[in-house]
LORO-812935 format. One record per atom (N, C-alpha, C): residue number from 1; x, z, y; residue in one letter. Coordinates in steps of 0.1 Angstrom, whole numbers, always signed. Example, Ala and Ser with C-alpha at 12.3 -4.5 7.8 and 13.67 -1.06 7.14 Angstrom:
 resi    xx    zz    yy resn
    1  +132   +78   -57    A
    1  +123   +78   -45    A
    1  +132   +78   -33    A
    2  +128   +71   -22    S
    2  +137   +71   -11    S
    2  +129   +79    +0    S
//
This chain:
 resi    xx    zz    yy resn
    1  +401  +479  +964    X
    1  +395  +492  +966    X
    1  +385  +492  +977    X
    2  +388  +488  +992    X
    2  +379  +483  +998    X
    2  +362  +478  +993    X
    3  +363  +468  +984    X
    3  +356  +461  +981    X
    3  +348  +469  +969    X
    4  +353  +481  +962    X
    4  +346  +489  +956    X
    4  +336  +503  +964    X
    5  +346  +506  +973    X
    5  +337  +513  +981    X
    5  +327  +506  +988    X
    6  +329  +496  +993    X
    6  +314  +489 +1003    X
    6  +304  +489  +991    X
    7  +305  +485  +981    X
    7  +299  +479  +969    X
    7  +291  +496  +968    X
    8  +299  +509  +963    X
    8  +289  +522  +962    X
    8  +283  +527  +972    X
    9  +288  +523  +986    X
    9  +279  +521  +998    X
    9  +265  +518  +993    X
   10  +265  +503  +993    X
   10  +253  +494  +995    X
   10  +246  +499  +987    X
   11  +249  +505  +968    X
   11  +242  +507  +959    X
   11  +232  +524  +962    X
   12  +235  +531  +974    X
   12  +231  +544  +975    X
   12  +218  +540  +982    X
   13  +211  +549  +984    X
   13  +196  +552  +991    X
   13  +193  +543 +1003    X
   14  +204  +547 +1016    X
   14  +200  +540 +1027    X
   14  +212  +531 +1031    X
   15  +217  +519 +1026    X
   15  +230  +511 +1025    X
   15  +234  +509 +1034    X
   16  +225  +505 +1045    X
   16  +230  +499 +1061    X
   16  +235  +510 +1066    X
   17  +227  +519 +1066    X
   17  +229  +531 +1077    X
   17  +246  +537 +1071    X
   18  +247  +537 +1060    X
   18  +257  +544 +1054    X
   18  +273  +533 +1057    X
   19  +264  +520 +1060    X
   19  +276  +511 +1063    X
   19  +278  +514 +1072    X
   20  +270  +512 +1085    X
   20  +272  +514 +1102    X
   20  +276  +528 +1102    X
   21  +277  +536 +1096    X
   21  +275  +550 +1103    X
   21  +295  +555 +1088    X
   22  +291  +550 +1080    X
   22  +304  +557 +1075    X
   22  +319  +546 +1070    X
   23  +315  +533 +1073    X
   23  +325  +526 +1070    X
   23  +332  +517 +1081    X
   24  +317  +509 +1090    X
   24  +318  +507 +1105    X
   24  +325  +509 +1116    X
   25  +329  +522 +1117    X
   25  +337  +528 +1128    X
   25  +352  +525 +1127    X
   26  +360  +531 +1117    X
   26  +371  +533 +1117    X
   26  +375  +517 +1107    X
   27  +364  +508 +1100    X
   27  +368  +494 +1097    X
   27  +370  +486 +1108    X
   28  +368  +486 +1117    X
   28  +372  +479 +1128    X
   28  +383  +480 +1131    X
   29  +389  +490 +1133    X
   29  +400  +491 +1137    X
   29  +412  +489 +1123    X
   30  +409  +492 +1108    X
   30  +415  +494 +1101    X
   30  +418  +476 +1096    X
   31  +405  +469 +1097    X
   31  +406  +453 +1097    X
   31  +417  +451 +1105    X
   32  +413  +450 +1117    X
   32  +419  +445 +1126    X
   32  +434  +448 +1124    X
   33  +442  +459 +1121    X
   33  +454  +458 +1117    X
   33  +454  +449 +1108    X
   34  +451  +450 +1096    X
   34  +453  +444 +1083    X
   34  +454  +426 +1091    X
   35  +446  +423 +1102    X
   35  +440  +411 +1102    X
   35  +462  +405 +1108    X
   36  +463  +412 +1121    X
   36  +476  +414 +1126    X
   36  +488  +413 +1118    X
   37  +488  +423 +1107    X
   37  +498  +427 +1096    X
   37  +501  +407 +1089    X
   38  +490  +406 +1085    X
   38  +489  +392 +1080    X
   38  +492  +381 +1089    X
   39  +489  +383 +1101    X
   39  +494  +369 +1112    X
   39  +511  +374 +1114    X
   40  +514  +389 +1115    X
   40  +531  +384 +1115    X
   40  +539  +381 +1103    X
   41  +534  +385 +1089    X
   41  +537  +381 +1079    X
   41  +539  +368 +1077    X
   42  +529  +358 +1077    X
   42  +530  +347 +1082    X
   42  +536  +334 +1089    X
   43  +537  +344 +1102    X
   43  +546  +341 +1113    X
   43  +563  +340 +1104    X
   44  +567  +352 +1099    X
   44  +578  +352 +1093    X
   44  +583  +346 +1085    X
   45  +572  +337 +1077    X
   45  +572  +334 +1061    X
   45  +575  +321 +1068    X
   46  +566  +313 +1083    X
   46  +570  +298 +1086    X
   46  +585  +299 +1091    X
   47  +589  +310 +1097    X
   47  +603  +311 +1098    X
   47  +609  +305 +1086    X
   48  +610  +314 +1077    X
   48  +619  +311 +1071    X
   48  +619  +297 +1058    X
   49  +606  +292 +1061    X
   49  +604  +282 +1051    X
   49  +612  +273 +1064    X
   50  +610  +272 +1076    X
   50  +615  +265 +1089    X
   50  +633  +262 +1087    X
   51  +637  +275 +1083    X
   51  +650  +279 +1083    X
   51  +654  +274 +1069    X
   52  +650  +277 +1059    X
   52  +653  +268 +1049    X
   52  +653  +250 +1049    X
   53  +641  +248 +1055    X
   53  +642  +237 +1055    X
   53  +649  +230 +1060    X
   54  +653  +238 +1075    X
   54  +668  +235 +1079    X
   54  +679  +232 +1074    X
   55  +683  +241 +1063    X
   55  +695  +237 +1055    X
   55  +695  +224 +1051    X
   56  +686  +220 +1045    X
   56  +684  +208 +1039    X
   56  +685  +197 +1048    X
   57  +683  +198 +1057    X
   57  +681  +186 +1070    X
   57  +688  +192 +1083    X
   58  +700  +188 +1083    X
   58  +707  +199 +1093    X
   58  +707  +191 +1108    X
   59  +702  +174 +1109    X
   59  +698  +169 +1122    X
   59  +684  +178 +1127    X
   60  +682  +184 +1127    X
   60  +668  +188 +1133    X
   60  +673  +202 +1138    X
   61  +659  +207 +1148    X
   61  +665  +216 +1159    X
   61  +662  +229 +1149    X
   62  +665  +238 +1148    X
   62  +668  +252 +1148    X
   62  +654  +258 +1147    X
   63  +645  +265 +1137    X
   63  +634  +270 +1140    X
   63  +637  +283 +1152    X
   64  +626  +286 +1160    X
   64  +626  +295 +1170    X
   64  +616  +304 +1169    X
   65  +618  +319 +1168    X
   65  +606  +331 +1166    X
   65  +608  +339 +1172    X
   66  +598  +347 +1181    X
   66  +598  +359 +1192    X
   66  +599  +369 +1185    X
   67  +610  +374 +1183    X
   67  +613  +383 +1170    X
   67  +608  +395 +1185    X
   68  +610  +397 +1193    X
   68  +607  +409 +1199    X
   68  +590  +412 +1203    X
   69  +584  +401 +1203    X
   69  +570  +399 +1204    X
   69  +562  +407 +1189    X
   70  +571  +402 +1176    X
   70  +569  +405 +1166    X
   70  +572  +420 +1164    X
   71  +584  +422 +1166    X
   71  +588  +438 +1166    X
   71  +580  +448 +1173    X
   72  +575  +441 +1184    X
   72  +565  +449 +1191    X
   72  +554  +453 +1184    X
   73  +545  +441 +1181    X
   73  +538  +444 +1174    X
   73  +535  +450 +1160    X
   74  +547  +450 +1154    X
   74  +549  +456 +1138    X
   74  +548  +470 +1142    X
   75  +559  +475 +1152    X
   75  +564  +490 +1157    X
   75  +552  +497 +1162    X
   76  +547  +490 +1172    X
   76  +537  +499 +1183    X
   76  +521  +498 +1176    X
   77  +516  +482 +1175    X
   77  +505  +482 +1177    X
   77  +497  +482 +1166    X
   78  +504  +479 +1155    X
   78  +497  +478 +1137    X
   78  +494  +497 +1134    X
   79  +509  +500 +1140    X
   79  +506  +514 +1136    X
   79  +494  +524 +1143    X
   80  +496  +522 +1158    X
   80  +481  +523 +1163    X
   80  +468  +521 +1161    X
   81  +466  +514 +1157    X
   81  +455  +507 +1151    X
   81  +454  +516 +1142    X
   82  +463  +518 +1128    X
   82  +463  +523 +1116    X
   82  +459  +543 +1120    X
   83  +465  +540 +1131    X
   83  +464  +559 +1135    X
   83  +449  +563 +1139    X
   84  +446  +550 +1150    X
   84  +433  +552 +1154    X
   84  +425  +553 +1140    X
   85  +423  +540 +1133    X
   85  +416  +544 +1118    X
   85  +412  +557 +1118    X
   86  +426  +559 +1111    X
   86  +425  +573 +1105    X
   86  +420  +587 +1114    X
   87  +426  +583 +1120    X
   87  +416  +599 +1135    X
   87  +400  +594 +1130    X
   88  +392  +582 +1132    X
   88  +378  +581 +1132    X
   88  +377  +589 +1117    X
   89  +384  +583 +1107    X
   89  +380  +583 +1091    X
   89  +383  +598 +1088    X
   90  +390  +605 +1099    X
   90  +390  +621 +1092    X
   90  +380  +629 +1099    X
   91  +380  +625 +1110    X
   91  +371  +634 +1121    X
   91  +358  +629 +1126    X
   92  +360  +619 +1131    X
   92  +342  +613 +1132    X
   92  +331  +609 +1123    X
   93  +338  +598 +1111    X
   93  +327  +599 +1099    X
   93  +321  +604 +1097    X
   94  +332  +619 +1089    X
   94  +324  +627 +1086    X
   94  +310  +634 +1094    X
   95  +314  +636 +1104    X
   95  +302  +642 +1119    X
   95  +290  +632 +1117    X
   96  +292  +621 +1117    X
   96  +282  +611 +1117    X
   96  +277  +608 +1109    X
   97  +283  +611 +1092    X
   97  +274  +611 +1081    X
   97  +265  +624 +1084    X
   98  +276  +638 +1081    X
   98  +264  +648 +1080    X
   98  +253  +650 +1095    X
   99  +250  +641 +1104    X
   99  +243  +646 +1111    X
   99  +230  +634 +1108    X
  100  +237  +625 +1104    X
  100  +224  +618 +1095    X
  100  +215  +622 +1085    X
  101  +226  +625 +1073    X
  101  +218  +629 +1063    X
  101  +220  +640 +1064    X
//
């Protein structure tokens, strides 16, 4: 979906300006979670491939994860991120498209 909006972006009259000014603001912040969401997902997935693998080989040490480091960041700061987004994408966009065009 992303990738279809940038795409009717680029195809309209003034493409840059319409990127910087209507997709720019609140993608930064909205990447940037996504970017997050995907490093603890990750994180979780070597867990448990760690922890599996353990079974199989039960001389080796114990995989170890900052499950609170993680929790933190799932609870507090993905959702921030996601909140900030959305405050720019309901309230500033728009201001900054219509004062353009």
């Amino acid at each position: 979906m992303n990738a279809l909006t940038v795409g009717i972006v680029l195809v309209g009259s003034q493409p840059i300006a319409t990127l910087f000014l209507g997709i720019l603001p609140h993608g930064i912040f909205e990447i940037t979670a996504q970017i997050l969401t995907f490093c603890i997902a990750a994180q979780i997935t070597k867990y448990i491939q760690q922890s599996i693998h353990q079974l199989c080989h039960p001389t080796q040490c114990p995989p170890a994860i900052q499950w609170s480091t993680l929790l933190i960041d799932m609870c507090s700061i993905v959702p921030l991120l996601y909140v900030v987004s959305a405050i720019i994408e309901t309230f500033i966009t728009p201001v900054l498209l219509q004062d353009y065009f």
